[in-house]
N, C-alpha and C positions, 0 to 999 in steps of 0.2 A: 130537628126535622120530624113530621110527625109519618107515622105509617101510614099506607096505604087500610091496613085493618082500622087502626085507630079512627082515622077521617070517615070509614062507610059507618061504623058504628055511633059516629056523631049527631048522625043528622037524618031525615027520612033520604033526601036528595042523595045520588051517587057520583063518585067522580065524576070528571070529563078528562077525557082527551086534551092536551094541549092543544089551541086554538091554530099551532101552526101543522097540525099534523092530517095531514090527506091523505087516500090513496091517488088524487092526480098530482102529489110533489114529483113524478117521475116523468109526466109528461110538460111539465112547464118547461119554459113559459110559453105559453099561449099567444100566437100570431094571427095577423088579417090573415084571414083565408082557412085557418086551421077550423077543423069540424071533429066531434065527439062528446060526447059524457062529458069530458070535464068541460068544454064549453060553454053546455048547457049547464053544469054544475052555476059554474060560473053566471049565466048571464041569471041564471033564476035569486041569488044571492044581489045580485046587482038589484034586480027589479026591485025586491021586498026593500031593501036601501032607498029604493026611489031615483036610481040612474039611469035605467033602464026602459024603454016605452015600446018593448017590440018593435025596433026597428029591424032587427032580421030574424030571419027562420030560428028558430029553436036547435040549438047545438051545430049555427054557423058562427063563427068570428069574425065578423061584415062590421063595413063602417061605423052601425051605429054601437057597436059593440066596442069600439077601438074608441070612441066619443064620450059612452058611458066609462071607460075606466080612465081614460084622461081626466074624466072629470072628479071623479073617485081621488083619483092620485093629488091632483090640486087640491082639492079640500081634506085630503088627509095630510098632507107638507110631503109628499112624495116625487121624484122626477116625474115628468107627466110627458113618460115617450111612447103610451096607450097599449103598449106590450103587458101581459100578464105573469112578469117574474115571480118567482117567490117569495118577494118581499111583500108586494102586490098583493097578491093569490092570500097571505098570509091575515097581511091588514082587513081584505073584506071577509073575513071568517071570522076576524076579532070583532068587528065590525056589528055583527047578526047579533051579539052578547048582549043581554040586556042583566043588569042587577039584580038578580033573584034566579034567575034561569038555570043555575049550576050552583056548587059547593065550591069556593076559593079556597084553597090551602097551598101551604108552600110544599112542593114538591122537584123534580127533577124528571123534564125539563119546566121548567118555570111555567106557569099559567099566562097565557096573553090575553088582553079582552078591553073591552070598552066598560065591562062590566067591573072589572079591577081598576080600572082608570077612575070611576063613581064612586068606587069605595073609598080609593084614596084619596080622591077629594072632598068626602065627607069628613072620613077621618081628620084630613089633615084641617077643612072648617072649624074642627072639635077640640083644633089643639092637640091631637096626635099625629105624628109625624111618621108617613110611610116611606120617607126617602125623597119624595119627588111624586109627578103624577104623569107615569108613562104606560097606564098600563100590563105592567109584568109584576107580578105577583111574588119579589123575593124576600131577604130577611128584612128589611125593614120595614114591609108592609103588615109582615106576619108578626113583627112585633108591636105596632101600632093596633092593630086588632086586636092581639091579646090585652095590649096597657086599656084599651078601651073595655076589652068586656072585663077585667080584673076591677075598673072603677065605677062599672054600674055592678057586680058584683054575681056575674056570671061564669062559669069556667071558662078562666083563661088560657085555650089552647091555640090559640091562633086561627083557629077554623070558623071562618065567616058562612054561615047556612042563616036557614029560618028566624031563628032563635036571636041572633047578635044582629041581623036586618030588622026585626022590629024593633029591636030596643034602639036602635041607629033612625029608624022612622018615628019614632017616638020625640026624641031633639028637635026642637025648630031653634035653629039662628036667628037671630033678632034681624029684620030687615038691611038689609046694609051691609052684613058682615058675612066680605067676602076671601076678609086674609085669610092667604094658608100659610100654618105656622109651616109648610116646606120653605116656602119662598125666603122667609124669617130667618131660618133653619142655613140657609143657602149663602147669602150672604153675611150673616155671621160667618161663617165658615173661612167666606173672602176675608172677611176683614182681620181673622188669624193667619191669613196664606201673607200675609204685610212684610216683605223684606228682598231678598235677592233669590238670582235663579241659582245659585250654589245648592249643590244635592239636590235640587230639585230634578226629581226624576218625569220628563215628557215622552211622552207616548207620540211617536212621527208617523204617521200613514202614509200610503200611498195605494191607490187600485191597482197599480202598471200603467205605464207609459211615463212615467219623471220619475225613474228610479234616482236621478242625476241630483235633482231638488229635495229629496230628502236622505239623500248623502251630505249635503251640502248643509242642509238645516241643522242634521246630525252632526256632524264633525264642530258646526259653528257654536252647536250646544257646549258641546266639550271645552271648546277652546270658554266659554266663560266658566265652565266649572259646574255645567247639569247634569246629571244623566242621561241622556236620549236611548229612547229606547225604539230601533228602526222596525215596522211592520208593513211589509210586501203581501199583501195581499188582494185579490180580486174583490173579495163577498166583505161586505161591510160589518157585519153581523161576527164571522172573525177576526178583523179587526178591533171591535169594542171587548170582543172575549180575549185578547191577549193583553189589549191595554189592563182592563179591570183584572187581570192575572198578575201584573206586577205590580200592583197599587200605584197608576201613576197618577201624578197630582196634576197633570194636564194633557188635553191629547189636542196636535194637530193636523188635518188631514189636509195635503195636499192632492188637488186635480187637474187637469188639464182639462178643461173645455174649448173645442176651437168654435163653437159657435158665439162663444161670448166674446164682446169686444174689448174687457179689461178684465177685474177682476172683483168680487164677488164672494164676500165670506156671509158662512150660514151656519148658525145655533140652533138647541133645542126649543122649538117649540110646537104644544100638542096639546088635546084636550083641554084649554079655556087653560093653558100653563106655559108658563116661558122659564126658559133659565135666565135670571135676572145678569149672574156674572159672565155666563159664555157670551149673552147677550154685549155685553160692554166690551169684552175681550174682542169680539167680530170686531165689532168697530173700529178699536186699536189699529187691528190688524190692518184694515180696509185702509186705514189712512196710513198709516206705515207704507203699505205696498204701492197702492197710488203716487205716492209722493216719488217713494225710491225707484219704480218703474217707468212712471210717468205712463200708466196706465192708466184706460177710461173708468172713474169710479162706477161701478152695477150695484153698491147698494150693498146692506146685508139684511140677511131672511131670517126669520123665525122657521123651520122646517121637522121633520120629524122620521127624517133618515136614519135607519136603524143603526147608526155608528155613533150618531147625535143623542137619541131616545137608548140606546142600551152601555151606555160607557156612563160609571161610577165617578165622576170628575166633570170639570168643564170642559167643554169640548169644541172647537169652530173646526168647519172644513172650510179651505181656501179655496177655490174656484177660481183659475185660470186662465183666460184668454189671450191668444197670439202664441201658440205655445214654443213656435220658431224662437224670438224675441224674449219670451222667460225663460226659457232654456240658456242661452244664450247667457242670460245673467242671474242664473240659479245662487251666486254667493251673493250677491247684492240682493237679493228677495229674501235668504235667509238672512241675513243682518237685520234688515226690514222686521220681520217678523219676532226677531229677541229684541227688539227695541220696542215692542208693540207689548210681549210679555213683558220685559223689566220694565215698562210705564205702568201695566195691570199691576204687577206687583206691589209696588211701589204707592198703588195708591190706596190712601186707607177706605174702608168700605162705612159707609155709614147711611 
């Protein structure tokens, strides 16, 4: 970890703040009709983004305010229910970041940014590998920047400023080349996970409201001989912090949505990046649940819900509609669902 002394002495540029850190975190989230500062924080951040066209007063939260963050939410992989939660609030602050604008270093709490998300998908153009491309600034990013500037031959401290931007502006890619050795990275990875769920340790979510369906998942883990690891929590963002606390080698998130007509699995994806294995793994699932519910299939999404974008593993969250009806048959959903992982497993990744 490097210091805070260390980092100011690197570079002309001085820290920043973590991208999710405001003084209006106390006032969110942000509703129709709510008036103030952070409002206005808010809609003036919107505009420079381009959402925004003065449809209401300055420091009102009016229709077209509730329109531009829907629309924010959709183009970032966000739920688009045009409230300004902290997640929300968090994303259009990352959002403002452009590549140059600040000093990247690993620190605590981690760096968030659109700016970090550029880096790493330079990097990982380059053939070094930051983990994946979400944005958050931890050790694998920091180690990818250091292996980069150790091989053009500048001090490798992990600290991306001035200095390791031009020499990063300096590379051009030959037209066409657009792999990232993450993606590379990613499914090798799969194609070592190749065998059964024995000790495999999963990661069970739940927001509240189907405590019932991830008891049920859980226990059905056990009975073939996984780990389950059960997480009750509201904030998503906790959730991906206790999974990535016990190293699980998979996390799945159950929900219940009663607006949905069936069911509805959804992977990381974000910044011109997808997870290639959670991606396949939705799918699994999708037809798993379908079949075994006789649910209306809703598809699965590429999304960038911070349970999805901050958990160290593959990740789907399940999306469930009729929740009368899946409740109802919470063991037969979780069978569903270890037939969907012991088929993932089981196939070789190539």
């Amino acid at each position: 970890m490097v210091s805070l002394s260390m980092t100011a002495m690197s570079d002309d540029l001085q820290p920043s703040p973590p991208a999710s850190a405001s003084r209006w975190d106390e006032g969110l989230p942000f509703l129709l009709g709510d008036v103030g500062q952070g409002v206005s924080d808010l809609q003036q951040r919107l505009a420079r983004l381009g959402y925004l066209r003065g449809d209401d007063r300055l420091g009102e939260y009016g229709d077209g305010t509730a329109r531009a963050v829907r629309s924010f939410q959709r183009d970032r992989g966000l739920r688009t229910d045009g409230l300004c939660g902290r997640h929300t609030w968090s994303s259009v602050v990352e959002a403002g970041f452009r590549l140059g604008d600040r000093l990247l270093y690993q620190r605590i709490p981690m760096l968030h940014g659109d700016d970090v998300a550029e880096l790493q998908r330079q990097l990982s153009a380059l053939g070094f590998d930051p983990g994946g491309v979400d944005g958050i600034f931890g050790d694998q990013t920091a180690s990818a920047v250091a292996d980069f500037q150790h091989n053009i031959g500048i001090s490798s401290d992990g600290i991306c400023g001035p200095r390791t931007l031009a020499e990063l502006s300096q590379l051009k890619l030959r037209r066409g080349a657009e792999d990232l050795v993450s993606s590379v990275r990613e499914q090798l990875e799969a194609s070592n996970k190749v065998g059964t769920l024995q000790d495999r340790v999963i990661a069970v979510g739940e927001p509240g409201g189907f405590q019932a369906g991830a008891v049920a998942l859980s226990r059905a883990l056990v009975a073939v001989g996984a780990r389950p690891i059960t997480i009750h929590h509201p904030d998503e963002s906790e959730q991906a912090e206790a999974a990535n606390a016990v190293g699980a080698d998979c996390y799945i998130g159950l929900r219940l949505d009663p607006e949905l007509a069936g069911v509805r699995t959804v992977y990381y994806s974000g910044y011109r990046y997808e997870s290639e294995t959670s991606k396949h793994l939705a799918r699994l699932i999708s037809e798993a649940v379908v079949k075994a519910l006789d649910l209306h299939d809703e598809g699965s999404d590429g999304m960038a819900l911070p349970v999805l974008r901050e958990t160290r593993m593959p990740a789907v969250v399940v999306e469930l509609g009729r929740p009368a009806v899946v409740a109802m048959h919470s063991a037969r959903l979780a069978v569903a669902i270890i037939d969907a992982l012991a088929d993932w497993l089981g196939n070789k990744w190539t």
